[in-house]
N, C-alpha and C positions, 0 to 999 in steps of 0.2 A: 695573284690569281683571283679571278672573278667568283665570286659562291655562286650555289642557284638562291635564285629569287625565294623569300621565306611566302611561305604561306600567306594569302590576304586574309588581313584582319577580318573580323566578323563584323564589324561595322564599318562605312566610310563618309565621309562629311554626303549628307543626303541633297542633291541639287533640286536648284528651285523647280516645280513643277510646271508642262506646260500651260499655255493659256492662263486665264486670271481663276478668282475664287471663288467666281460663278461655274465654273468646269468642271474646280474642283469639289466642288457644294452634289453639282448634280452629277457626278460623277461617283460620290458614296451612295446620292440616292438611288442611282439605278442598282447598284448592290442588292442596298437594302431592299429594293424592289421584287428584285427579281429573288432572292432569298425569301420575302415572305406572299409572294403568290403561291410559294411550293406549302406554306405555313397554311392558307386557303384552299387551296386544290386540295390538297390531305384533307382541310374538315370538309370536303363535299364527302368526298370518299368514304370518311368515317363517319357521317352522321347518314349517309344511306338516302345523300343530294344528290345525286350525280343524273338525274331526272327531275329533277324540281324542275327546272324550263324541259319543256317537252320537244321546243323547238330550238334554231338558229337561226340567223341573230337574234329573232324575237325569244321571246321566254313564252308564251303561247302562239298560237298563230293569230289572235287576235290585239294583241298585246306584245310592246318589248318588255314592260317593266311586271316583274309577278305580280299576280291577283291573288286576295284574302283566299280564295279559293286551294291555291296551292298549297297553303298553311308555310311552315319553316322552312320546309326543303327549296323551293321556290327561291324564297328568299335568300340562303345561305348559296343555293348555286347562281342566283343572280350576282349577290357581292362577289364573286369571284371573278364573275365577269367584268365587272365595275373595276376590280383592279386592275386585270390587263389591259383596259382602259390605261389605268394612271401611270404604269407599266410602260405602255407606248410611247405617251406625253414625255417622261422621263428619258427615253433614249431615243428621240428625236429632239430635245434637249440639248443631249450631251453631242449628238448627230454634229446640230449647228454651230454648237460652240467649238466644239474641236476644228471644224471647216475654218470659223473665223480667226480660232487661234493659230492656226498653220498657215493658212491664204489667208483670201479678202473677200469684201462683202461680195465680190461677184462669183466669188467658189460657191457663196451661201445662198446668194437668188439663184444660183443655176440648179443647186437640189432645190428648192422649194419650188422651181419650175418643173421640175422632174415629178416633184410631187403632185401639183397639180394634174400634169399630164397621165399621171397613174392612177389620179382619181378618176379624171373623165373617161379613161379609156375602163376603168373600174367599174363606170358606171354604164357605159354601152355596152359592154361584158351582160351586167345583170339585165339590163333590157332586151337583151339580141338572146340571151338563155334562159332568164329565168328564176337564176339561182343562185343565190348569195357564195354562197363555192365558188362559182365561177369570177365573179367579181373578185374576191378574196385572192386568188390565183391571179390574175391578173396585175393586181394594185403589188402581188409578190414577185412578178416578173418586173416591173416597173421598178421595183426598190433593188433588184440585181443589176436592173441597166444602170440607173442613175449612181451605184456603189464603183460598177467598171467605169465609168465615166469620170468619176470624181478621183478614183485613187490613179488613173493615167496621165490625168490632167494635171493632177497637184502633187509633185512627189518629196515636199515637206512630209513630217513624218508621217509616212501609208502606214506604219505601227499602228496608231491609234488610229486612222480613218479607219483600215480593216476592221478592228475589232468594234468600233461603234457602228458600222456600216452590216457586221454580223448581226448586233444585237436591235437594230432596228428591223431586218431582214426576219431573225428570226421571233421576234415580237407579231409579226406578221404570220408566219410561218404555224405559230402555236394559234393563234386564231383560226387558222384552217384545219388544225389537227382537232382543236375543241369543237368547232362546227362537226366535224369527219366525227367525232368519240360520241357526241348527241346523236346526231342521225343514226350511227351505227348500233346507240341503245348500250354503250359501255363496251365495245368489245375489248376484250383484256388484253390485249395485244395493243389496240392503239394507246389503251390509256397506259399501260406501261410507257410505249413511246411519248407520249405525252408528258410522263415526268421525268423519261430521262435528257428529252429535250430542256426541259425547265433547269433542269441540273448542268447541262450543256452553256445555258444562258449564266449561272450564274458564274459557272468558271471564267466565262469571256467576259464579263465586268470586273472579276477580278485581277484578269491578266491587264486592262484597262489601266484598271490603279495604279499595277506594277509599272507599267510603262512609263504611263502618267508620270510618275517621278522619281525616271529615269533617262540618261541624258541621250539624246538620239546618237545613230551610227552602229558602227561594226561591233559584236560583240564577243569574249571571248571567255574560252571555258576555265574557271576558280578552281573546279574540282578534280582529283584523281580522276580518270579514265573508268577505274574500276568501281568507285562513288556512285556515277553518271549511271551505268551498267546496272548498279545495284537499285537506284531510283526508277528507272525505266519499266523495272523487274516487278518494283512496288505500285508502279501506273497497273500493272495485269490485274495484282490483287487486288488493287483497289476496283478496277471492271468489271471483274468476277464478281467482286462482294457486292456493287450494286446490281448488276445483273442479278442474281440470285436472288436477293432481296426483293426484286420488283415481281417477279415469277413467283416468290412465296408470297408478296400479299396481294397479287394477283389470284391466286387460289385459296385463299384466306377468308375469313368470313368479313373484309370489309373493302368488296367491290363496287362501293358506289351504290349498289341500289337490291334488294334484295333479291330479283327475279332475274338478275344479269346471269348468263351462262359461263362459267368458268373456261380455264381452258386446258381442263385435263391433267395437270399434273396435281402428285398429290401433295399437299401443303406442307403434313407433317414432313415427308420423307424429304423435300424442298429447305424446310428451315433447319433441319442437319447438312444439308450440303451449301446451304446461305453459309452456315457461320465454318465452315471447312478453311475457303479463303479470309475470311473476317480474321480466324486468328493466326494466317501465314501475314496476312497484311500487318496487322499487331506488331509480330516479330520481327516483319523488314524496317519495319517503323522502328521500335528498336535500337537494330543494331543501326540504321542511320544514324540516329541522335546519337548513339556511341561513337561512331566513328567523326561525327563531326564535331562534338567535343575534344574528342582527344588531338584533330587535327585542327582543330578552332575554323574550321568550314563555315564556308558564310550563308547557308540555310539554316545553319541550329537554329534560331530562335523560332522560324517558323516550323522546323520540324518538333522542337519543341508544343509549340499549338496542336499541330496536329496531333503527335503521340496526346495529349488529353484529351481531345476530341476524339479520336477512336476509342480511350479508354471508357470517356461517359457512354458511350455508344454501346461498345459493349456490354458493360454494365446492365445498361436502359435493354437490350435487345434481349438479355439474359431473364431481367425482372419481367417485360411484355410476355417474354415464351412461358414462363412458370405460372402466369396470373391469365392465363385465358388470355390474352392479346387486348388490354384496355387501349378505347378509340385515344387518349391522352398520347399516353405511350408509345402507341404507332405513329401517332402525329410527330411527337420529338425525333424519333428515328428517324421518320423521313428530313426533313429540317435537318438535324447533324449530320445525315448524309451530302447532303448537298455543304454544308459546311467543311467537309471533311475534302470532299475533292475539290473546292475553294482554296484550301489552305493547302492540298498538296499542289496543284497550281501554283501559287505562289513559290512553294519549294522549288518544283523544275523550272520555274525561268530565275531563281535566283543561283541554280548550277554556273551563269553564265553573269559578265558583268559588262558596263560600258569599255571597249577596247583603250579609253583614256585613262583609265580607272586602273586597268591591270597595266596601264605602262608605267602611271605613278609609282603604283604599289610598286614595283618590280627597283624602280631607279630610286625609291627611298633603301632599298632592300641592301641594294649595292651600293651607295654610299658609304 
């Protein structure tokens, strides 16, 4: 009589990754990237930059780059911009390399054709309106045609075209939302949006990696049914918690610039219902790692990361509340946040494995 299939190991021989190790090179650094714009975006915010450029794209209207005049803040909201600069570079980057490594060089002239044509039509936008907005939206509709174009045309793995084709899109995207967050003079609503867009990017470079080297095709699910259930449950908590978070230091004393107009709620009453989900999330976190221990589950070791990174978190979130809210402190918080739904990411796509993967497991099991 046949058993069932035992459990998959927590680890399996790891295949080679696609593309070469230029891919993979810029493929951590859009990570890295996009994790510490959120590092930058926080010091505008805590240091009371978030108007040092008065304008967009310019940083005066007479000037792109800040004048002496501006003093620090200038400056520090200028560098922020410089990064989503290097930001872009890096996931049109990883854009072409992935085109190359799945097609051929003519998958790769055909976006850089696409790209030109987004810039000239970018630039008769700004002529024909006026306004750097309207260019910006434009050059954004151009990177959505040229993404449906590219993932129809080449169906080696759309995995990775999607998510580098997301994060070039939304590299984009956040350019129009920082232009929309200056004009608008801070309003807390966008700039919340603002970072949880950046948090959005840095999940989608992580799921990148995950793919990255992972063998393409059908996948199938590792874990208990009621596992799956219980992580899905821990994506809520985890929503809530940065929701809440963003709305408490959106009411908080460090919105970007001192004269910004809040948006009503009140801060104290916010950072008790912030940390409400913080420590359900804790818990679910938890009993994961327990349960995938005991069943030797093939996310422990990342749920492992993350159960630390929540803990320093809260920790850190615990010491900011008791100490007046230090600009250091808030800035970590933001940062492990985004590390934290990074690493659960990681968790929910590793619920599931290459469908080769669980046939081996399965016919090693039964031998």
């Amino acid at each position: 009589m046949a058993t069932a299939p035992a459990a998959p190991p927590l680890a399996a021989p790891r295949p080679a990754a696609a593309g070469g190790s230029w891919l993979r090179l810029f493929a951590w650094l859009s990570f890295l990237f996009e994790t510490t714009i959120i590092g930058t975006g926080g010091a505008v915010r805590l240091t009371g930059s978030g108007l040092g450029c008065s304008e967009w794209p310019l940083c005066t209207p007479e000037s792109l780059v800040p004048t002496e005049a501006l003093g620090i803040h200038g400056f520090i909201e200028f560098g922020n911009r410089t990064m989503t600069g290097a930001v872009g570079i890096v996931a049109i980057a990883v854009l072409l390399l992935t085109l190359r490594a799945v097609g051929t060089r003519r998958d790769v002239l055909a976006a850089v054709w696409f790209a030109l044509g987004g810039i000239a039509a970018a630039i008769v936008a700004y002529v024909a309106v006026g306004e750097f907005w309207a260019a910006t939206a434009v050059l954004l509709l151009a990177v959505i045609a040229a993404a449906v174009f590219s993932v129809r045309s080449l169906p080696a793995r759309r995995d990775l075209q999607i998510l580098a084709w997301i994060v070039v899109a939304g590299v984009v995207a956040q350019a129009l939302v920082g232009g929309i967050t200056v004009l608008t003079e801070l309003n807390a609503f966008i700039v919340g949006f603002h970072y949880v867009s950046s948090l959005v990017l840095v999940c989608v470079t992580a799921a990148y990696l995950v793919r990255l080297y992972e063998a393409p095709g059908r996948r199938e699910r590792v874990v208990p049914a009621w596992f799956t259930a219980l992580t899905h449950l821990t994506t809520l908590a985890l929503a809530l918690t940065i929701l809440f978070g963003v709305l408490t230091t959106a009411n908080g004393p460090h919105s970007g610039d001192a004269d910004v107009i809040r948006n009503g709620f009140d801060a104290t009453v916010l950072a008790h219902v912030h940390s409400w989900p913080g420590y359900i999330l804790l818990a679910l976190v938890v009993a994961l790692v327990a349960a995938s221990a005991a069943r030797r589950l093939r996310p422990l070791p990342w749920l492992i990361a993350l159960l630390a990174v929540i803990a320093v978190q809260v920790v850190v979130g615990i010491i900011q509340a008791r100490n007046g809210l230090p600009e250091l402190l808030v800035g970590i918080h933001m940062v492990l946040a985004a590390l934290s739904a990074a690493a659960f990411t990681v968790v929910v796509l590793r619920l599931k494995r290459p469908a080769d993967a669980v046939q081996r497991s399965g016919s090693t099991a039964d031998a």
